[in-house]
N, C-alpha and C positions, 0 to 999 in steps of 0.2 A: 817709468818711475822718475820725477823730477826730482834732482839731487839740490839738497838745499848750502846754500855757502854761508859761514858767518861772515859780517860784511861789518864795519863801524862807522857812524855817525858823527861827527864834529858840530859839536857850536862855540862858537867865541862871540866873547863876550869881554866886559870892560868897565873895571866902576873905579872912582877916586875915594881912598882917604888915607885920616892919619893915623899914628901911631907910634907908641914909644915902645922902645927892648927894654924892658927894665928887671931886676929880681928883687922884689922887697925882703929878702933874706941877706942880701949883699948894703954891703957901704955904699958911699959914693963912687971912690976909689977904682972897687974892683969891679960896678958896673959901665965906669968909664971905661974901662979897660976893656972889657970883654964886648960890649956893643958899641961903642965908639959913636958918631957920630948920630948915631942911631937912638941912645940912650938921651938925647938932649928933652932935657925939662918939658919944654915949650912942645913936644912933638914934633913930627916931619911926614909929611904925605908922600905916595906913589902915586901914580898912574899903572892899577893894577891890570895886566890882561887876562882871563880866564879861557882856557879850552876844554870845554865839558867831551869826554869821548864816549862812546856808548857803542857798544859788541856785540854783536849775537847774530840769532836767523832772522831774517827778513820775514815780516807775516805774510801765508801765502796768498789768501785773497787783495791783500791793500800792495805789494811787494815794499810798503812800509818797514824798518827794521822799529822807526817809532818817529813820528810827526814832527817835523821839523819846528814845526807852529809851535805844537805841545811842549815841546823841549823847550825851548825859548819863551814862554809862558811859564814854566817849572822854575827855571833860571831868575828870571824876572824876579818873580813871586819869593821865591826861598832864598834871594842869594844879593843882585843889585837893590829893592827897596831895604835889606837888613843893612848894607854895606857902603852903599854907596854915598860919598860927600856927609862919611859919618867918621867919627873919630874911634876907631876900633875898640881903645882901652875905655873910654869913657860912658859910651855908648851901647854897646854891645855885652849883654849880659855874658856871652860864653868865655870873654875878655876879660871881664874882672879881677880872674885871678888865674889865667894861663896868659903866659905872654905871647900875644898878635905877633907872634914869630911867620913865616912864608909856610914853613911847614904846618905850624897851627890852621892855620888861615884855609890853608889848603883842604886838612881834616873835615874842619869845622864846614866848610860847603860842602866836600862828601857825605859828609852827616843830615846835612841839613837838605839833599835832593836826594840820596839811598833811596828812601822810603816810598819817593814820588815816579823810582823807573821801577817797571815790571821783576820780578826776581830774576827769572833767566838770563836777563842783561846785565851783562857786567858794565860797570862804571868806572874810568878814572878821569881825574882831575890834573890840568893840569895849569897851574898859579904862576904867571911871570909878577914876577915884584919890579925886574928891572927888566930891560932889553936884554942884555948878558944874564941874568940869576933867576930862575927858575925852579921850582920845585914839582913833583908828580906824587899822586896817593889815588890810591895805591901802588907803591912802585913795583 
């Protein structure tokens, strides 16, 4: 009997854009305050990096956990053409009216590739905004 291991899959990945913190509930004041340089009018861009990770058993025939190719096809498709060298708030319907916060961001690509890996595989995400600041979702 061949004992199967769960094993995880990594792809990184990497798109640019911009973005403002803002709360349209708040003044100017207290959104200055709370996102700081972040909050500026004009926007401000990253250079976002993504690490999609992917869990489970390995298929036994392919010893595939899941297509490296397909993964990065998924990515492509659901996540760099929505995101990339696009302006988050302006652009991005899921942005409108939640703020392109790291953690959002994060969400919003698990959401937006959940659907496209098999059930049995768990997914998390994980979103650097900056070299130091980083976020993961599912944490």
């Amino acid at each position: 009997m061949t004992v199967q291991h769960k094993v995880s899959v990594f792809r990184k990945e990497h798109f640019n854009a911009a973005h403002r913190l803002n709360n349209p509930l708040w003044d100017e004041t207290k959104n200055k305050s709370v996102f700081g340089k972040c909050n500026n009018p004009n926007f401000h861009g990253h250079n976002y990096e993504i690490v999609i990770k992917v869990t489970g058993l390995p298929n036994a025939e392919t010893g595939y956990l899941i297509d490296t190719k397909i993964l990065s096809d998924i990515v492509k498709e659901k996540v760099l053409d929505r995101y990339d060298h696009k302006n988050l708030n302006l652009d991005c319907e899921e942005f409108k009216h939640t703020n392109p916060t790291a953690e959002n961001i994060a969400i919003s690509i698990y959401n937006l590739i959940r659907s496209e890996i098999d059930p049995p595989i768990d997914l998390q995400i994980r979103l650097y905004e900056t070299e130091r600041n980083f976020v993961e979702y599912p944490a």
